[in-house]
MILUMZA-949579 format. One line per field, with one value per atom (N, C-alpha, C, O): residue in one letter; atom name; x, y, z. Coordinates in Angstrom, 2 decimals, padded with zeros to 5 digits. Atoms other than C-alpha are relative to their C-alpha. Last residue first. Example, Ala and Ser with C-alpha at 12.3 -4.5 7.8 and 13.67 -1.06 7.14 Angstrom:
2
rest (s,s,s,s,a,a,a,a) $
atom (N,CA,C,O,N,CA,C,O) $
u (-000.82,013.67,-000.77,-000.26,000.89,012.30,000.90,001.94) $
v (-001.19,-001.06,001.09,002.20,-001.19,-004.50,001.20,001.18) $
w (-000.06,007.14,000.73,000.90,000.00,007.80,000.00,000.66) $
***
This chain:
117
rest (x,x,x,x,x,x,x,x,x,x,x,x,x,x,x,x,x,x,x,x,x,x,x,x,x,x,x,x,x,x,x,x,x,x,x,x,x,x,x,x,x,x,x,x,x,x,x,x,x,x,x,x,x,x,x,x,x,x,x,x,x,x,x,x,x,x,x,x,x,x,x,x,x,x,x,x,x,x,x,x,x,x,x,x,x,x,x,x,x,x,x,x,x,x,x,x,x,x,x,x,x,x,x,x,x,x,x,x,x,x,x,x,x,x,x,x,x,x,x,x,x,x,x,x,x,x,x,x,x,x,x,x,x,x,x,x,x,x,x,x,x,x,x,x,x,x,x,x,x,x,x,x,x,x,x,x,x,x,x,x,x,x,x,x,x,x,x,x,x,x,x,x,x,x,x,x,x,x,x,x,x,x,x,x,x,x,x,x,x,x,x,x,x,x,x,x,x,x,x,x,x,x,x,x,x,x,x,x,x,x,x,x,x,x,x,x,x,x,x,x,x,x,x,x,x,x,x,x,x,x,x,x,x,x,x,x,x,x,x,x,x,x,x,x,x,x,x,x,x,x,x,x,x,x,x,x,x,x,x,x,x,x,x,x,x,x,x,x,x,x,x,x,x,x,x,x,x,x,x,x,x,x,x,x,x,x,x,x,x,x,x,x,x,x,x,x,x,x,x,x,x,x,x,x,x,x,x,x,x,x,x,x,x,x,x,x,x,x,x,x,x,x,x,x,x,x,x,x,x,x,x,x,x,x,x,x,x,x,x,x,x,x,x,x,x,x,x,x,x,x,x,x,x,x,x,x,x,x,x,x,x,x,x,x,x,x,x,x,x,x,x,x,x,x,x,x,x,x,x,x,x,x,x,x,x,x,x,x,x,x,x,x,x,x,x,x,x,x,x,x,x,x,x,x,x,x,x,x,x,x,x,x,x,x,x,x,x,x,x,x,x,x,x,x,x,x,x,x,x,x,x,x,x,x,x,x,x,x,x,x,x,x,x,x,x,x,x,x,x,x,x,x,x,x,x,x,x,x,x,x,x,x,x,x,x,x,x,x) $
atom (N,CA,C,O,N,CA,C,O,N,CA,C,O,N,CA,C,O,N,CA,C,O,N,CA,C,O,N,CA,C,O,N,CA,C,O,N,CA,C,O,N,CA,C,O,N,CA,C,O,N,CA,C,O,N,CA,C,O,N,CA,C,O,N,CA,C,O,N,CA,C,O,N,CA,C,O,N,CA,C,O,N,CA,C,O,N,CA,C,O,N,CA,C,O,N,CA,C,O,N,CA,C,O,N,CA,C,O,N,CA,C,O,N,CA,C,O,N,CA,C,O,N,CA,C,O,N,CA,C,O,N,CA,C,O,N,CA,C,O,N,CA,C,O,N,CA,C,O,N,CA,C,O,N,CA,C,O,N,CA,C,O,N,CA,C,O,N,CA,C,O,N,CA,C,O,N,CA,C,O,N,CA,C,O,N,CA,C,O,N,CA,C,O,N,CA,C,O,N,CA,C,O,N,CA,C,O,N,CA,C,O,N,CA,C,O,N,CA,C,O,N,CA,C,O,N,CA,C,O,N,CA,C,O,N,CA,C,O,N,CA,C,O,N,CA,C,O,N,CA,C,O,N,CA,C,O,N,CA,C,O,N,CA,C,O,N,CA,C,O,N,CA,C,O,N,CA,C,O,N,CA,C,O,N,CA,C,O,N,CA,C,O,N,CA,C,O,N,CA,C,O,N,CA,C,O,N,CA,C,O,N,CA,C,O,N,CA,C,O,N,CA,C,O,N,CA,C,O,N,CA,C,O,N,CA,C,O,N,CA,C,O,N,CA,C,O,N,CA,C,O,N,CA,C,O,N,CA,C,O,N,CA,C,O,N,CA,C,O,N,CA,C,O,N,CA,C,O,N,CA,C,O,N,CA,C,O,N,CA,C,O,N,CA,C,O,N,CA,C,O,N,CA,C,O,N,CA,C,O,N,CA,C,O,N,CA,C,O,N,CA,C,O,N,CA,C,O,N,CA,C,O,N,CA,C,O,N,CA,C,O,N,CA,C,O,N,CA,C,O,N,CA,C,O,N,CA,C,O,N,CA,C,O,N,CA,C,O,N,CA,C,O,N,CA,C,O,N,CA,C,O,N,CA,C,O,N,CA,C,O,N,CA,C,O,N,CA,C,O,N,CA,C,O,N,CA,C,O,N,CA,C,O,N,CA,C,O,N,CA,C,O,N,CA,C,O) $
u (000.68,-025.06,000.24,-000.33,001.52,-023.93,-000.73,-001.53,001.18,-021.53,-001.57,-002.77,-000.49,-018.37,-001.31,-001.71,-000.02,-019.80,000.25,-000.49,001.53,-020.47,-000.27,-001.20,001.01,-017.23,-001.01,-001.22,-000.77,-015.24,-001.07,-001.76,000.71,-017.59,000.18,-000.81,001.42,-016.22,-000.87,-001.96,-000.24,-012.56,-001.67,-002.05,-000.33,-012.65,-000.36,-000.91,001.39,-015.03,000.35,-000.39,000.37,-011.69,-001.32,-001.63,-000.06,-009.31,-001.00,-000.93,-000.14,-010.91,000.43,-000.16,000.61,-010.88,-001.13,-002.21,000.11,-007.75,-001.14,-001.25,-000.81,-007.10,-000.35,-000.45,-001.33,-009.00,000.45,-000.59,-000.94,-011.71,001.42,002.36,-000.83,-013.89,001.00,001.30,-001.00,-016.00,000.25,-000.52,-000.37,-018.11,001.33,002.28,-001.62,-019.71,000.25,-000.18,-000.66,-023.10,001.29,001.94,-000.07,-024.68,000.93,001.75,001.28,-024.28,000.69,001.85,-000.76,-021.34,-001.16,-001.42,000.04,-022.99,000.04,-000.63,001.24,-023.45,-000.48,-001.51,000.32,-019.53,-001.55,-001.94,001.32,-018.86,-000.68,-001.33,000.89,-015.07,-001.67,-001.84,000.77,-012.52,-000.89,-001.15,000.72,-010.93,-000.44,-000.36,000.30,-010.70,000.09,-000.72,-000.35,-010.29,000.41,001.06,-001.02,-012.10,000.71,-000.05,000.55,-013.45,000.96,002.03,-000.44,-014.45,000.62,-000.31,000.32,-015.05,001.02,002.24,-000.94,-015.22,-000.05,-000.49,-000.46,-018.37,001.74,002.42,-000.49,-018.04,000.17,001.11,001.30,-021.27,001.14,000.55,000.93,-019.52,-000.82,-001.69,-000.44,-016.37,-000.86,-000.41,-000.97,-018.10,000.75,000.87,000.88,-020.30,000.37,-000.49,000.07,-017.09,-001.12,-001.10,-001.07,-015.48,-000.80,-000.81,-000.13,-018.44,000.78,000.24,001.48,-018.72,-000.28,-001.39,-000.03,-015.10,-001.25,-001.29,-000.64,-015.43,000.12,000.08,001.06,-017.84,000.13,-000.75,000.68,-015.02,-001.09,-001.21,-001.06,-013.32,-000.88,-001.44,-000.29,-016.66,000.93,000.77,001.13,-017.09,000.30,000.55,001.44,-013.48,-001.23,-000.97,000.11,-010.59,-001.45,-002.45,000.94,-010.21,-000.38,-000.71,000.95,-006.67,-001.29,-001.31,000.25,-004.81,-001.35,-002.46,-001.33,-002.60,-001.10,-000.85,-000.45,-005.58,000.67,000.52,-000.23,-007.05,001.04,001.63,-000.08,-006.36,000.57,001.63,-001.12,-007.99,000.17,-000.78,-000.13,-008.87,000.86,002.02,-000.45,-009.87,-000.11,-001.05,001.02,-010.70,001.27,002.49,-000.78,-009.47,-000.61,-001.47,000.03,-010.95,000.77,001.22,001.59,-011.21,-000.62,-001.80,000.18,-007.79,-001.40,-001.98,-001.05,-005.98,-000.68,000.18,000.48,-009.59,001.27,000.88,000.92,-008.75,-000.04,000.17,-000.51,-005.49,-001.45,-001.26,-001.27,-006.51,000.28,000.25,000.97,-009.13,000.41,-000.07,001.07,-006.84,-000.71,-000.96,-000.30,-004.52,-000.44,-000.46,-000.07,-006.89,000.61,000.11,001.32,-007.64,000.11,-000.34,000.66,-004.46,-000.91,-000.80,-000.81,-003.56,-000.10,-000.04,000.66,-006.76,000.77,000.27,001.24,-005.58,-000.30,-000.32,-000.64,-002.21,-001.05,-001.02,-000.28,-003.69,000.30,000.14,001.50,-005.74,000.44,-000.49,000.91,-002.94,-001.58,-002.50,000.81,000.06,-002.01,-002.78,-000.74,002.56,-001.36,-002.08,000.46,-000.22,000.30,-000.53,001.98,000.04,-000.51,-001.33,000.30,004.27,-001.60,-002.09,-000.23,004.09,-000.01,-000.48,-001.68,002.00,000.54,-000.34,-000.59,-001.61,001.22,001.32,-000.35,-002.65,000.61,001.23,-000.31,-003.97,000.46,000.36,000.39,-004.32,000.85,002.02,-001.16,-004.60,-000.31,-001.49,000.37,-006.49,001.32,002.49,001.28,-006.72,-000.46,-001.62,000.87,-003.30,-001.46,-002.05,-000.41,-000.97,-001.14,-002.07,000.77,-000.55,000.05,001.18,-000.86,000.79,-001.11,-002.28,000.60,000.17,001.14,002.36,-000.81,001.36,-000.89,-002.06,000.85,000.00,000.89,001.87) $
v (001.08,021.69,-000.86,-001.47,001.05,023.58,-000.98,-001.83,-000.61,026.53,-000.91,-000.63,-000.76,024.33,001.08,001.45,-000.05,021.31,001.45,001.70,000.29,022.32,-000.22,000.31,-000.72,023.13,000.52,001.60,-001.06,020.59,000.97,001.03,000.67,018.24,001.01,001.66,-000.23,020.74,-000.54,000.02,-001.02,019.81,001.09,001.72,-000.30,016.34,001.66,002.10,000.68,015.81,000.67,001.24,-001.20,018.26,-000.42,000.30,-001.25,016.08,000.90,001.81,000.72,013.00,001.16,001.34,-000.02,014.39,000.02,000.48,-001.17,014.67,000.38,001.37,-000.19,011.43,001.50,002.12,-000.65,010.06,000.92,001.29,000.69,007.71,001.10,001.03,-001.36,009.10,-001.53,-002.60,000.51,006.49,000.68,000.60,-000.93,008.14,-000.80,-001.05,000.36,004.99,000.96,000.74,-000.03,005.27,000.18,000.42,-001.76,006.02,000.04,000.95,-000.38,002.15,001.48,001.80,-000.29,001.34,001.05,002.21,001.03,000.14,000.00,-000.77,-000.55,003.70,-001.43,-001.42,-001.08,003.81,000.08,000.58,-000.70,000.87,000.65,000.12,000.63,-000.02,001.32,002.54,001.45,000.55,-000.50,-001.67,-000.11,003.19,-001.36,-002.37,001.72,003.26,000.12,000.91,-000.37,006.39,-001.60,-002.54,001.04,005.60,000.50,001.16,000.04,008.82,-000.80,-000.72,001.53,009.05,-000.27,-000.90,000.77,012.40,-001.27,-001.45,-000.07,013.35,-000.87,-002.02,-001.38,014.47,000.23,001.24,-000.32,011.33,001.44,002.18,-000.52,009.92,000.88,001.52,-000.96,010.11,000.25,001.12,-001.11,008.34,001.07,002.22,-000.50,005.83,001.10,001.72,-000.29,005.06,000.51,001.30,-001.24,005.00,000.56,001.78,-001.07,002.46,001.03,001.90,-000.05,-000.04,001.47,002.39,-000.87,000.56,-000.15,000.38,-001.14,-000.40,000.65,001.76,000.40,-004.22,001.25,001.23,-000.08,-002.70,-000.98,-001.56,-001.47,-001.59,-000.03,000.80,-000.88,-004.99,001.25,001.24,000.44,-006.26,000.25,000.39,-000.93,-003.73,-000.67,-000.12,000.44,-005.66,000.62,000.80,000.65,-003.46,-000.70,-000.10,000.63,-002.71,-000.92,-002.10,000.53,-002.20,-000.74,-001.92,001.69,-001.87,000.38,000.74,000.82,001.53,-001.55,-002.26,000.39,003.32,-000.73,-001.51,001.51,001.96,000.48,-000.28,-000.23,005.13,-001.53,-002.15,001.31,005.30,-000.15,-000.04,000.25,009.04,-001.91,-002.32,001.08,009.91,000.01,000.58,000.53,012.86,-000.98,-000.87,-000.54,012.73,-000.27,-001.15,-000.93,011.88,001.06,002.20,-000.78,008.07,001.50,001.62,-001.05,007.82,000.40,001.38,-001.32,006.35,000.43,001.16,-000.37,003.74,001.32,002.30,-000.60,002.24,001.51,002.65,-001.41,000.66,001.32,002.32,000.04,-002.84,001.52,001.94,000.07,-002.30,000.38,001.35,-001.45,-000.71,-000.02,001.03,-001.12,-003.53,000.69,001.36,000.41,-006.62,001.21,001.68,-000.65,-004.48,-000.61,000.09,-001.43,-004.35,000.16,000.92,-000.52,-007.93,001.29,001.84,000.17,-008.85,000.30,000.48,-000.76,-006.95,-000.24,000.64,-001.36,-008.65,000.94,001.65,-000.11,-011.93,001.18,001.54,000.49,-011.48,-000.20,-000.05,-000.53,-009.24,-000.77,-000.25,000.88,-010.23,000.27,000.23,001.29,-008.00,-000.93,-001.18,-000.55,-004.52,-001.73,-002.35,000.54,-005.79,-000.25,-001.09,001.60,-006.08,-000.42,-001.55,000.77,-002.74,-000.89,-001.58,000.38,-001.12,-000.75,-001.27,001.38,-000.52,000.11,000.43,000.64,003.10,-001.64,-002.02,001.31,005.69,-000.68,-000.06,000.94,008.78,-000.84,-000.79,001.04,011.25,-000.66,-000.60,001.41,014.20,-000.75,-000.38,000.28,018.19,-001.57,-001.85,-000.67,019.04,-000.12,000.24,-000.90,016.05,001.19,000.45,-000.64,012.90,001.40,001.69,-001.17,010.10,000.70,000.35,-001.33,006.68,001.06,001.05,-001.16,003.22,001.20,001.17,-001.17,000.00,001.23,001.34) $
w (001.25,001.72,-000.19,-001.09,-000.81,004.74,-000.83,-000.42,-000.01,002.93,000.59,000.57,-000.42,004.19,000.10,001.20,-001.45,003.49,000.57,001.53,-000.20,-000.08,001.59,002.21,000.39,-000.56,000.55,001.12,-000.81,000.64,000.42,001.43,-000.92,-001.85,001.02,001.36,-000.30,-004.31,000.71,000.74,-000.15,-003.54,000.54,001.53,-001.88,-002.71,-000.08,000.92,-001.12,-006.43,001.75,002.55,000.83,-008.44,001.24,002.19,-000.59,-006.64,-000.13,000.71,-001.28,-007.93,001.18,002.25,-000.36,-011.37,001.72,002.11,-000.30,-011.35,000.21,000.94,-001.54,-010.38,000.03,001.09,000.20,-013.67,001.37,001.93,001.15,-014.32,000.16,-000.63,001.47,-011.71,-000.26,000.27,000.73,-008.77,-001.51,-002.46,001.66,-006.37,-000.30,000.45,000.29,-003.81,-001.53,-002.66,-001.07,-002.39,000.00,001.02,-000.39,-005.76,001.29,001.31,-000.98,-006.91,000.64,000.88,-001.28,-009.70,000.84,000.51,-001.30,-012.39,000.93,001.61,-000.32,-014.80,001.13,001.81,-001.39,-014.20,000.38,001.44,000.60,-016.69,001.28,002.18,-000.61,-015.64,-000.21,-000.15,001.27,-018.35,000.83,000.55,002.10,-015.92,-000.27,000.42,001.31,-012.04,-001.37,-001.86,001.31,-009.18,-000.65,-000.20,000.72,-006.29,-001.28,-001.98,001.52,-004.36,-000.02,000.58,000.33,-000.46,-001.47,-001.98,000.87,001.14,-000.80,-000.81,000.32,004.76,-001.35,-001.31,000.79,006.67,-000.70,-000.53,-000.75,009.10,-000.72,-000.43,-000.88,007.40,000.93,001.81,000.74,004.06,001.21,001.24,000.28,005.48,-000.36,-000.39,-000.74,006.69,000.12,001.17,-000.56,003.39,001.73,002.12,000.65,001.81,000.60,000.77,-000.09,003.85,-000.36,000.51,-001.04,003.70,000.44,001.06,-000.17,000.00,001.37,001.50,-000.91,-000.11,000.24,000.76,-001.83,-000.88,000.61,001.84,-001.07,-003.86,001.04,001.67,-000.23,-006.03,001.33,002.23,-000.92,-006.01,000.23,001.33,-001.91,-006.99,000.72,001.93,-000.94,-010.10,001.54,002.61,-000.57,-011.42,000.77,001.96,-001.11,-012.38,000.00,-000.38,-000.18,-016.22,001.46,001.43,001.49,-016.30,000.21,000.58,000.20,-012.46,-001.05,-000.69,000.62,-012.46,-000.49,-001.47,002.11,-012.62,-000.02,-000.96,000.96,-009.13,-001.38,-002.14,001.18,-006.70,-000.89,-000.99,-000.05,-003.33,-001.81,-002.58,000.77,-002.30,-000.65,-000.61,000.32,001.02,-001.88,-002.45,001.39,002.56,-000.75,-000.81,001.28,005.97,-000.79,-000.76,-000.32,009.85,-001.45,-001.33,-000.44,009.06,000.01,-000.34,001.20,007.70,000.17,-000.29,000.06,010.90,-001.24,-001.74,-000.74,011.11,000.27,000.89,000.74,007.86,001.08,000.67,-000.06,008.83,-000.61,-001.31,-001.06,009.26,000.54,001.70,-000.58,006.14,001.49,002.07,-000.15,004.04,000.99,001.58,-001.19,005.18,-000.15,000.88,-001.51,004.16,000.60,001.63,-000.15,000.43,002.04,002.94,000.12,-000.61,001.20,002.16,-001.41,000.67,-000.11,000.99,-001.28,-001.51,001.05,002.16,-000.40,-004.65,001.67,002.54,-000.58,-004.38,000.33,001.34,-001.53,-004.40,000.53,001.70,-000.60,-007.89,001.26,002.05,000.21,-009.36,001.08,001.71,000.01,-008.31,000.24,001.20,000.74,-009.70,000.35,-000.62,001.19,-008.39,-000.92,-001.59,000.16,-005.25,-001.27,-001.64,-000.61,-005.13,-000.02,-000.08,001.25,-007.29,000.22,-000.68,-000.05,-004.19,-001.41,-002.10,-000.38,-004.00,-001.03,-002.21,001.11,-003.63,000.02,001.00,-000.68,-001.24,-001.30,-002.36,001.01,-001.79,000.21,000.61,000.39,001.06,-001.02,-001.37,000.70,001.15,000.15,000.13,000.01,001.90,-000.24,-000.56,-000.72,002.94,-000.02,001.00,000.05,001.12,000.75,001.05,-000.94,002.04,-000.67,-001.07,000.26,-000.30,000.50,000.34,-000.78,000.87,-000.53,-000.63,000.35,-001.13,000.51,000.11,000.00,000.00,000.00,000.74) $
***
């Protein structure tokens, strides 16, 4: 798991050892996110798939626990994915195709909290 922090967000990431083994490496991904969830609780969160091609919707919806967590703690959640069909992926969980995007969601979510909305 790879963490980069910076003032409004972290992004999270699975490692080149996760990334090599794709169908085990996902799941040791996803065991220490979980492990370690509770130090990011209080941050906007960003977890970032591109590196992994066409990820699976069910990886996506092992964090719909997480995200729904983060959304009740007034802190936002976004996956970043490609080649996965976005109109699948249930409202509870924002998922962008691109990182910048992802900043752009933490930013205006921010926002919106900030003016009460």
């Amino acid at each position: 798991m790879e963490i980069h922090k910076t003032d409004t967000y972290y992004s999270i990431s699975p490692s080149e050892d996760e990334l090599i083994s794709e169908k085990d490496g996902f799941q040791v991904f996803f065991n220490t996110f979980l492990k370690n969830n509770t130090n990011f609780k209080n941050i906007n969160l960003i977890l970032d798939f591109s590196k992994i091609i066409n990820i699976d919707l069910n990886k996506i919806l092992l964090f719909s626990q997480a995200s729904e967590t983060h959304r009740n703690n007034n802190k936002s959640f976004v996956i970043v994915c490609e080649g996965l069909d976005f109109d699948k992926i249930p409202d509870e969980i924002v998922a962008v195709p691109t990182f910048k995007e992802a900043e752009d969601i933490i930013e205006i979510e921010d926002i919106e909290r900030d003016l009460g909305i």
